[in-house]
C-alpha positions as CSV (number, residue, x, y, z in Angstrom):
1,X,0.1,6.2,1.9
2,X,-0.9,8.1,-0.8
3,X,-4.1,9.4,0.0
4,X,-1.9,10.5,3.2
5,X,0.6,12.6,0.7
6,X,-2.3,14.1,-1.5
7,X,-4.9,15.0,1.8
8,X,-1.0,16.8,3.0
9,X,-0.6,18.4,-1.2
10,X,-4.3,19.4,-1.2
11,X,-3.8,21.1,2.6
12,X,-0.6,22.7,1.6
13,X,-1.5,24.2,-1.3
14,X,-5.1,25.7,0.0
15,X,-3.3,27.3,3.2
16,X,-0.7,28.6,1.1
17,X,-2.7,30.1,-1.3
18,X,-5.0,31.7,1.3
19,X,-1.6,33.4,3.2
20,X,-1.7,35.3,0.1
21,X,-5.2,35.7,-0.8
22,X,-9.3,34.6,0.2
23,X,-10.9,31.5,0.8
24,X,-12.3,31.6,-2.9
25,X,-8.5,31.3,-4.2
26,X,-7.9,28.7,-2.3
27,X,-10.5,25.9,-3.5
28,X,-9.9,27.0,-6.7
29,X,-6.3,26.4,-6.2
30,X,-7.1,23.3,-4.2
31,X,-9.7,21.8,-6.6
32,X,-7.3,22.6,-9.7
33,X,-4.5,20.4,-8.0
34,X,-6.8,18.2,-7.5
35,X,-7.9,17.9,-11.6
36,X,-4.3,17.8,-12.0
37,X,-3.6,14.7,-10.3
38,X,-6.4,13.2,-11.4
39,X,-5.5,13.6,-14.8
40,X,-2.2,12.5,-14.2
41,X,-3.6,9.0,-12.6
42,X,-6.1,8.8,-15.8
43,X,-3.3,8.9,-18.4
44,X,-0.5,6.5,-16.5
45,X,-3.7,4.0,-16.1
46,X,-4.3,4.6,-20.1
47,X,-0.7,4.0,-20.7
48,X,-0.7,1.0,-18.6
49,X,-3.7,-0.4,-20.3
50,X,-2.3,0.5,-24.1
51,X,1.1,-0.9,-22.9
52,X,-0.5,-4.6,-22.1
53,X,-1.0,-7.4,-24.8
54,X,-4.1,-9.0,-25.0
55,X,-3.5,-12.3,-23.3
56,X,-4.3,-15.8,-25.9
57,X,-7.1,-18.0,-24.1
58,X,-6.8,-21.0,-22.4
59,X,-7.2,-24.2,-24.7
60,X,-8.6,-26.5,-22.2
């Protein structure tokens, strides 16, 4: 489902941006939205992992 809804973002955002302007605008609009959400993804998974306590090991 989500790669669904980002392939849809990615789409959206390249044909909008080449209503208004070239092909060159687009990628670089498409591949900065792109960044973006990856960044996005890399900090929640930081905060995820910062967020966890270190589990005690087993004793036998």
């Amino acid at each position: 489902m989500g790669t669904a809804i980002g392939t849809a973002l990615i789409t959206a955002v390249a044909f909008g941006v080449l209503a208004r302007a070239d092909w060159d605008a687009a990628f670089t609009a498409s591949f900065a939205v792109i960044t973006v959400i990856v960044l996005i993804a890399m900090g929640i998974g930081i905060a995820d992992m910062r967020r966890r306590t270190p589990e005690e090991p087993s004793r036998g």
